[in-house]
Every structure is written in structure tokens, then in C-alpha cells.
C-alpha positions as CSV (number, residue, x, y, z in Angstrom):
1,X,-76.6,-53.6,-100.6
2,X,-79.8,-54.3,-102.2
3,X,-80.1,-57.8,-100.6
4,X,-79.6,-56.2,-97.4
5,X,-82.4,-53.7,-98.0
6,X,-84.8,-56.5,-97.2
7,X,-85.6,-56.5,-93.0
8,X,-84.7,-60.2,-92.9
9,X,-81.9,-60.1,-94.1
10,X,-80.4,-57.4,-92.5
11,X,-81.8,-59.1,-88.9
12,X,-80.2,-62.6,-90.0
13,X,-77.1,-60.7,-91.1
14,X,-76.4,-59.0,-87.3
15,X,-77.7,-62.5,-85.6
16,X,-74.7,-63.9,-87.7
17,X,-71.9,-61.1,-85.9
18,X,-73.6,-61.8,-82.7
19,X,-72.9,-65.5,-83.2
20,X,-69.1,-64.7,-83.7
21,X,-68.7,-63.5,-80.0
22,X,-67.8,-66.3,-77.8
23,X,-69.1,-64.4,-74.7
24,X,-72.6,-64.7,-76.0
25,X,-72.7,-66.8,-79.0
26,X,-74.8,-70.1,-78.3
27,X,-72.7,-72.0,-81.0
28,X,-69.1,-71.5,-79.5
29,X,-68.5,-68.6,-81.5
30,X,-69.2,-70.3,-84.6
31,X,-71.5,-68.3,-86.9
32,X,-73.8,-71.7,-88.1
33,X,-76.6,-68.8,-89.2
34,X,-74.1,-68.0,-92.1
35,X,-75.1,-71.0,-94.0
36,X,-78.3,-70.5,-94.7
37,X,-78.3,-66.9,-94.9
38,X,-75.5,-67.7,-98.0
39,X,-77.9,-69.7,-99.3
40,X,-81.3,-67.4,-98.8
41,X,-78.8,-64.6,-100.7
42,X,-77.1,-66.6,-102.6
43,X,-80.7,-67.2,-104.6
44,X,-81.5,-63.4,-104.5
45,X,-78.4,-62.6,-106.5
46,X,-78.4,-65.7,-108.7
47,X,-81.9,-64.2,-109.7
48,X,-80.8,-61.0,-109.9
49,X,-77.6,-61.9,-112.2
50,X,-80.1,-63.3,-114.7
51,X,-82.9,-60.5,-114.9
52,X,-79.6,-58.4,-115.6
53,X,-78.2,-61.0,-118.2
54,X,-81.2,-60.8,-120.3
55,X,-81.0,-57.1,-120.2
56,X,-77.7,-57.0,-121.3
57,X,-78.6,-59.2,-124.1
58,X,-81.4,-56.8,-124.7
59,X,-79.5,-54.0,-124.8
60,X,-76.6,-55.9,-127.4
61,X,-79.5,-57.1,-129.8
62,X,-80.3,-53.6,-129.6
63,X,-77.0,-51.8,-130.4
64,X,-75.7,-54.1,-133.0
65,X,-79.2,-53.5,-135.4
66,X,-78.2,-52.2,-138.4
67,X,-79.4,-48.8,-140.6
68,X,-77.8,-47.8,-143.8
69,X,-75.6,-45.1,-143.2
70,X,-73.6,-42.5,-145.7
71,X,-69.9,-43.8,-146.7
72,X,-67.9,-41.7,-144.9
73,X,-65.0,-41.8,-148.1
74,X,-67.1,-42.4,-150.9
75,X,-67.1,-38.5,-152.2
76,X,-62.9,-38.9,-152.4
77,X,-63.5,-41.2,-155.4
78,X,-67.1,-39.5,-156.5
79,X,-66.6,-37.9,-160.3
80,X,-67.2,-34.4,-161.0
81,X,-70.1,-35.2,-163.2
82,X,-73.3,-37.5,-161.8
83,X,-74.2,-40.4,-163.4
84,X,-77.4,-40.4,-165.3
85,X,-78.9,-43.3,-163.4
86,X,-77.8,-42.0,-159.7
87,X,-81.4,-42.4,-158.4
88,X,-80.0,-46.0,-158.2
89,X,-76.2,-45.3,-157.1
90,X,-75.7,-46.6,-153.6
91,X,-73.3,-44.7,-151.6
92,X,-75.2,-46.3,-148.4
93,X,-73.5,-49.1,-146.1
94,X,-74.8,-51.0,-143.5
95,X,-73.8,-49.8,-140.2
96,X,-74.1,-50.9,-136.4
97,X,-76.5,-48.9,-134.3
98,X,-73.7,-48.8,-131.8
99,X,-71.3,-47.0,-134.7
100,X,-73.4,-44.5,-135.9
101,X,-72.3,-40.7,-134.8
102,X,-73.4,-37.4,-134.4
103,X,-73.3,-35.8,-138.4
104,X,-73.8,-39.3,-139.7
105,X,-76.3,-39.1,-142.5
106,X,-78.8,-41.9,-142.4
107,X,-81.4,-43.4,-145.0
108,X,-84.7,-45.1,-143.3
109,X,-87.2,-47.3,-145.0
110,X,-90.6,-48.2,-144.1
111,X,-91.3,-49.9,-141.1
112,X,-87.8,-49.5,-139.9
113,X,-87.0,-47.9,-136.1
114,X,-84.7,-44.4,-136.2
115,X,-81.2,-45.7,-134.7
116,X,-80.2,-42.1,-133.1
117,X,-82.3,-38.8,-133.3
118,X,-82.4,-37.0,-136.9
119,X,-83.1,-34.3,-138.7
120,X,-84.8,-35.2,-141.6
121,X,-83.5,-34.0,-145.2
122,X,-86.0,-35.7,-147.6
123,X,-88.7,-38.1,-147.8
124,X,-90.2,-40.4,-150.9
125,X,-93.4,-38.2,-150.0
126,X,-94.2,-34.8,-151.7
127,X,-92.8,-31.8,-150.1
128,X,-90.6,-33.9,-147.7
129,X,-93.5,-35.7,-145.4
130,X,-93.2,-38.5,-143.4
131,X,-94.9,-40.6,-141.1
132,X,-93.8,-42.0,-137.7
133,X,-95.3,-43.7,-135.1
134,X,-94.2,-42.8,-131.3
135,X,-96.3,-45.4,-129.6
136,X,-93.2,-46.4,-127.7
137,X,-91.9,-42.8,-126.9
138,X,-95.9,-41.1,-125.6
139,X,-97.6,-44.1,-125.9
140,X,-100.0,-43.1,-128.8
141,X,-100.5,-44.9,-131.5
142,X,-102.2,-42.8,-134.1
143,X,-99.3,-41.8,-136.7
144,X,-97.7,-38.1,-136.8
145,X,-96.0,-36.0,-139.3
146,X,-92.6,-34.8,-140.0
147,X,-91.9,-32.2,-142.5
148,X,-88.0,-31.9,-144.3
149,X,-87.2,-28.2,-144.9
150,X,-88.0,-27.2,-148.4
151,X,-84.3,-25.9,-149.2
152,X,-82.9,-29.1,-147.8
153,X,-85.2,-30.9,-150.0
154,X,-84.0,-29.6,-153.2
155,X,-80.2,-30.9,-152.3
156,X,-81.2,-34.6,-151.1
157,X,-83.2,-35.7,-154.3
158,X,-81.1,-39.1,-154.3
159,X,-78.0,-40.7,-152.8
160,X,-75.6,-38.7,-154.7
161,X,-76.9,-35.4,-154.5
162,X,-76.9,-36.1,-149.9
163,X,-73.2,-36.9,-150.4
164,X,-72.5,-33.9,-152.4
165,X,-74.1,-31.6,-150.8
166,X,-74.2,-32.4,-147.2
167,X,-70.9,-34.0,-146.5
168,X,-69.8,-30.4,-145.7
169,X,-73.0,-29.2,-144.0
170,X,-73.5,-28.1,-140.6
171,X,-76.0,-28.1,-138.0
172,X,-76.0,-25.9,-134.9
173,X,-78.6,-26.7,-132.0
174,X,-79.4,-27.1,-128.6
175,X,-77.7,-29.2,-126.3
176,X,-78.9,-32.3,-125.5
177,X,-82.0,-32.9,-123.0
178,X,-84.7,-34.7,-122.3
179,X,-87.6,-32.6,-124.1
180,X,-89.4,-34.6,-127.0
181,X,-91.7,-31.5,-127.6
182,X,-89.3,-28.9,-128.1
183,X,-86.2,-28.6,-130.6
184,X,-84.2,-25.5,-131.6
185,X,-81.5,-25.6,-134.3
186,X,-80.2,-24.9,-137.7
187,X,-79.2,-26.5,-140.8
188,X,-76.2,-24.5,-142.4
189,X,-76.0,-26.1,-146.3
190,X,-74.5,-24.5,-149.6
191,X,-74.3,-21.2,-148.0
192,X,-78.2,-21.2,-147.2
193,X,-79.5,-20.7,-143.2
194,X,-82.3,-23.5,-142.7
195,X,-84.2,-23.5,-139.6
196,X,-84.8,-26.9,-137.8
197,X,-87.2,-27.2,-135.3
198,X,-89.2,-30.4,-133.5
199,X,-91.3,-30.8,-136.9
200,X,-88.1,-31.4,-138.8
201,X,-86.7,-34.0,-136.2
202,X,-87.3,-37.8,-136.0
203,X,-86.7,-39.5,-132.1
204,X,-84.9,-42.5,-131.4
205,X,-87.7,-44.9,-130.5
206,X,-90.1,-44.1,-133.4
207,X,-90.5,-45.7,-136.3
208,X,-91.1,-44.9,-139.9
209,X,-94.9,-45.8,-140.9
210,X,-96.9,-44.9,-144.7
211,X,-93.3,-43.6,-146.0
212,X,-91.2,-45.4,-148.2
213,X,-88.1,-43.7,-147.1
214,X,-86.2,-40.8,-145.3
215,X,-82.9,-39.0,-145.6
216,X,-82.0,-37.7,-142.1
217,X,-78.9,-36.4,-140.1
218,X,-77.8,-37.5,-136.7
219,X,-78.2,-34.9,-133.8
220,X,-77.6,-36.9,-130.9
221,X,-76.7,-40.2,-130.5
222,X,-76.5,-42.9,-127.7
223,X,-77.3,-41.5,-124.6
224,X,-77.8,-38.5,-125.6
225,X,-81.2,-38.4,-127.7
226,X,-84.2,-37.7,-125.9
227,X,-85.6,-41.3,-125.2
228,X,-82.4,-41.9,-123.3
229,X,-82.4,-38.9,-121.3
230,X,-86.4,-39.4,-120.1
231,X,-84.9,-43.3,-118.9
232,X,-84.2,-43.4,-115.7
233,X,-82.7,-46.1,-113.6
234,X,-84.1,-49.1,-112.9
235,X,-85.8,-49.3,-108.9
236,X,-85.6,-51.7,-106.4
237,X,-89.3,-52.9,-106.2
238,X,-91.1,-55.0,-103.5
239,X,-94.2,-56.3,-103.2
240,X,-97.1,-55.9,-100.8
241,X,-96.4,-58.9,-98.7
242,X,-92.8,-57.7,-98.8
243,X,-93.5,-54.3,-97.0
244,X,-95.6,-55.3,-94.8
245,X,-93.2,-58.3,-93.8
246,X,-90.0,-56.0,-93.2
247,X,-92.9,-54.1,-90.7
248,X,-94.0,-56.9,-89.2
249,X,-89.8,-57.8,-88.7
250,X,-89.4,-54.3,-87.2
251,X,-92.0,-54.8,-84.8
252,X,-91.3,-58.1,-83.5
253,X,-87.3,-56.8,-83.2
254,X,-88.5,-54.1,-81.4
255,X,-90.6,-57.0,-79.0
256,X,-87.3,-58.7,-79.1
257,X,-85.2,-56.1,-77.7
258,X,-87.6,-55.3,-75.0
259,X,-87.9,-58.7,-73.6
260,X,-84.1,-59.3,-73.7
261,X,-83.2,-56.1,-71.9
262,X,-85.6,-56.7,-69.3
263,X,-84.3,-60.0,-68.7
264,X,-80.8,-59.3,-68.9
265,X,-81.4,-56.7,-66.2
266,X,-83.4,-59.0,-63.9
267,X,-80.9,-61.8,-64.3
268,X,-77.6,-59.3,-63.3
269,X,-79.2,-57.6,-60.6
270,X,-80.3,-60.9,-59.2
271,X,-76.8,-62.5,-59.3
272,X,-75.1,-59.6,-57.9
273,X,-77.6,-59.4,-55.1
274,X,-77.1,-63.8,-54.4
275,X,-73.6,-63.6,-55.0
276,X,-72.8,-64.8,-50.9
277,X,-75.1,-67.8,-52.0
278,X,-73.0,-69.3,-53.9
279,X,-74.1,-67.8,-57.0
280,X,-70.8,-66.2,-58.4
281,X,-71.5,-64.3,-61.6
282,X,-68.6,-62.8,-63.9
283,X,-66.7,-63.1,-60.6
284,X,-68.8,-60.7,-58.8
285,X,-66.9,-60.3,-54.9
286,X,-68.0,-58.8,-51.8
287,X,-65.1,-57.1,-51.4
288,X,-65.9,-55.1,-54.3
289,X,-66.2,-51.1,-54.1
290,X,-69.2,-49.2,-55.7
291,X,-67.7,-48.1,-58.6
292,X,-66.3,-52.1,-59.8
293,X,-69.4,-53.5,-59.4
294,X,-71.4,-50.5,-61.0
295,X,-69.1,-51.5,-64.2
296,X,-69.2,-55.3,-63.7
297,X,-72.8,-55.1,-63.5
298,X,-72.8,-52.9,-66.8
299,X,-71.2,-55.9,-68.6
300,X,-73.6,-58.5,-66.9
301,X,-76.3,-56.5,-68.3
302,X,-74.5,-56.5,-71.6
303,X,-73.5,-59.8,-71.6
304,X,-77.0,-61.1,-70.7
305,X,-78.8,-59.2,-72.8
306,X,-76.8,-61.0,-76.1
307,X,-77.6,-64.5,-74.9
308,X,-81.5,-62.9,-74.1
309,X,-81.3,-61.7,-77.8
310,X,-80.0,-65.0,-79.5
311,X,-81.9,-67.2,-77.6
312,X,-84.9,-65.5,-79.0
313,X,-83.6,-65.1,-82.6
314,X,-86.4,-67.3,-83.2
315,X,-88.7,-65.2,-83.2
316,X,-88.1,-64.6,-86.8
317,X,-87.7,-68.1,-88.8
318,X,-85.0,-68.5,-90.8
319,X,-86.5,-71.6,-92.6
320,X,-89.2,-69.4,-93.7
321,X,-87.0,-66.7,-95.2
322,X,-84.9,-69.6,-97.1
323,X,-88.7,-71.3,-98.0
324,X,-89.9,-68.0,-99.8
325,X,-86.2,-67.3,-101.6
326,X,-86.7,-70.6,-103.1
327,X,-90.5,-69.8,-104.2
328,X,-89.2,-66.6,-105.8
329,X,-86.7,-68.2,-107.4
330,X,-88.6,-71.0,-108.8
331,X,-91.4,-68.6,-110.3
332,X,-89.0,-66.2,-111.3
């Protein structure tokens, strides 16, 4: 449908039916338009199938990045007691983007993009703060602030103490929309009520900036965080010349029509009134009454007025149509 959204294509396209009716097809009933209009969007789509091949490829380098994510089993084998060095006990894994879920608890270092939208726990800052930069979410680029709640901060001082004390947590919020600004939730952890609001939460889309690392939990996910829901979907975009071409075709179909009716007129009425000349016309016969020759003349007119029309399909030049697909194509 979108190749056909193009004037040209569309004109070509009923030229090419017309061409199929013997009665007044000037190619025997043969469509010979269908060729080249196969080839003009045959190169449309050939283009098209590539711009969407690299964003699927875009989209698959994207969802297979990787972010360390909490074991999911590890506590079933954690002792009761905490090592003495569990600063430096990992109990993170690498993960697919693609894999990470809604509860997943995440660990972010510098520099690094958020995979899903979080709720951050802890930071390597005092008092929880972080850093991010949302250049690709609002387009700024000076760096903003995220603040960890202060209760959540005393549970998540390393790896061990996140797994012990928020494997069981649980966050109540909002559903998910497509507000950046605006966040309303809370953290329920070791029987204490912590509020979560947009400082406390870290988009997909933003990155970690100044701050070694974060602690956070996933909210939403996929096509659900925020970034997601403000996309919309892709538009079918023309250019100048392109507009003002499908005009210009409307116009000159318009001129085309007009000229073809008139004729196709003309010519019937002129053959039924010459028909005891000689000049027999879709069998046209005096002995005909009024109402047999008010419908033959009817088809005359139609008939005529399909040759008028492709004998003027000219008027709009294939070869040009098939000369710009292949500019496109080639720049593209």
C-alpha cells in the first residue's frame, strides 16, 4: 500500500487493468505497462526491505547488550552468615537486554546506558546520588540527579546485602505510560513503606555519567518504559518534489479525463448519426428503436472513452517514473 500511495503509481497501476480489456486495450489485451511498473516498484520495495533490514539489525544489536543482573538462585545456596570480604562477592551475571524483567535487580557502572527503567537502591555516591545524562530522552545534555531512598540505602550497601534484602521486596506503582516527568510508587522492603517517586527512577535511554555505580530495580521493561511509549511509528515521508509531482499527476489526469470524454462523445454521436454512410459502429442499425440505440450509444461512449484514455496515457511518462526510481535507489 505504501507504493501505491505515490500518484504515479497508482495512475500506472489502473493504465495496467485498462490494458487487460480487449475492447479497449491498445496491446491486445496484453498488459505490456506491467513490466516496467514491476520494475519502478520492484526498486521501491527493494529499498524499502533494506532501510528496514538495518533497523532490524539495529534493533538486535540493541536487545542483545548486556547489564549485570542479580542471580535469580544464588540466595538458595547463600550462608546464613556474610562473608567478611562480601564488598567483593559477585552474585551479578551478565544478562541480555532482551531477558531482563520486571523485579530484576540491576547493577550499572559508569558510562553504561540503563537497559529497562529502574528504581534506584544505592549508588557509589554519598547519600545514594547519581548522575545521568538524558540527552537522548529531552535532548539536554547538562547531567541531572537521582537520589536512592535513604531506607533503601542502608539495605543495598554491597551485592550481598541487595540479594538478602530485596529478593523478597515489592514495589507497587503506576501503570505504565508515557510520562518521563511524573512517577508514583512505593518500595515495600523488610517491613518498611518507602516512597518512590520520578527522583528515585532512572529511564531507559539515559545513561550513567560522574557515578561509579548504581543498584536499581526494574519497573518496566520493553515496551513498556517510558522511552518506548513517547515512540511512535515510523511515517511515510515524501519530499517536496514528490508532492508537488502527485499534484501535478492529479491535474494532468483530471486534463486527461476531460479530453477523452469529450472525444469519446463526439466520436459515438458522429458514428450513430453516419451509420447509412457506411460507417457501421458497434453494429449500430436503422432499424433500431430509441431505447437500443440510447444503450448502444452508452457503450460507444464507454468504449471510446477507454481507447481516448490509453491513447493519451502518455501524458504521464513512464520512463520518467522508472528514471527517478533508479536515482533514488542509487543514492539511497
Amino acid at each position: 500500500m505504501k507504493q501505491f500511495s505515490q500518484m504515479a503509481n497508482l495512475y500506472f497501476l489502473l493504465l495496467t487493468l485498462m490494458e487487460c480489456i480487449p475492447a479497449i486495450s491498445d496491446s491486445g489485451g496484453y498488459p505490456v505497462l506491467a513490466f516496467p511498473l514491476s520494475f519502478v516498484v520492484g526498486m521501491s520495495m527493494i529499498k524499502d526491505i533494506y532501510e528496514d533490514y538495518n533497523r532490524h539489525q539495529s534493533d538486535k544489536e540493541e536487545n542483545n547488550r548486556k547489564s549485570l543482573v542479580l542471580k535469580p538462585d544464588y540466595g538458595r545456596h547463600l550462608d546464613a552468615e556474610e562473608p567478611a570480604d562480601s564488598s567483593k562477592a559477585s552474585v551479578f551475571v551478565p544478562t541480555f537486554w532482551k531477558d531482563i524483567q520486571v523485579g530484576s535487580i540491576v547493577k550499572v557502572y559508569e558510562n553504561e546506558y540503563f537497559p529497562c527503567d529502574l528504581v534506584v537502591l544505592n549508588s557509589s555516591l554519598p547519600k545514594g546520588m547519581c548522575y545521568v545524562e538524558t540527552k537522548n530522552l529531552d535532548g539536554e545534555t547538562n547531567l541531572k540527579h537521582k537520589l536512592a531512598d535513604k531506607e533503601a540505602i542502608k539495605l543495598a550497601q554491597n551485592d550481598l546485602q541487595v540479594l538478602r534484602n530485596f529478593s523478597v521486596a515489592e514495589i507497587e506503582c503506576e501503570k505504565e505510560n508515557a510520562s518521563i516527568y511524573t512517577f508514583a510508587g512505593q518500595l515495600k522492603v523488610k517491613g518498611t513503606m518507602c516512597p518512590i517517586d520520578i527522583e528515585n527512577v532512572l529511564l531507559r535511554g539515559s545513561s550513567l555519567r560522574n557515578t561509579e555505580w548504581i543498584y536499581g530495580v526494574a519497573v518496566y521493561t520493553g515496551h513498556d518504559t517510558k522511552v518506548m511509549m513517547n515512540s511512535t511509528n515510523s511515517k511515510t515521508k515524501q519530499s517536496k518534489i514528490e508532492k508537488e509531482s502527485n499534484w501535478y499527476i492529479v491535474m494532468t489526469i483530471i486534463i486527461q479525463i476531460a479530453i477523452s470524454l469529450q472525444a469519446a462523445i463526439f466520436a459515438s454521436v458522429w458514428s450513430y448519426q453516419n451509420r447509412d454512410q457506411g460507417f457501421w459502429y458497434l453494429e449500430l442499425q436503422e432499424s433500431m428503436t430509441g431505447e437500443s440505440v440510447t444503450k448502444s450509444l452508452t457503450v460507444s461512449i464507454c468504449v471510446n472513452f477507454g481507447k481516448w484514455f490509453m491513447n493519451l496515457m502518455n501524458f504521464v511518462s513512464i520512463s520518467l517514473l522508472v528514471s527517478l526510481e533508479m536515482v533514488k535507489f542509487v543514492q539511497g
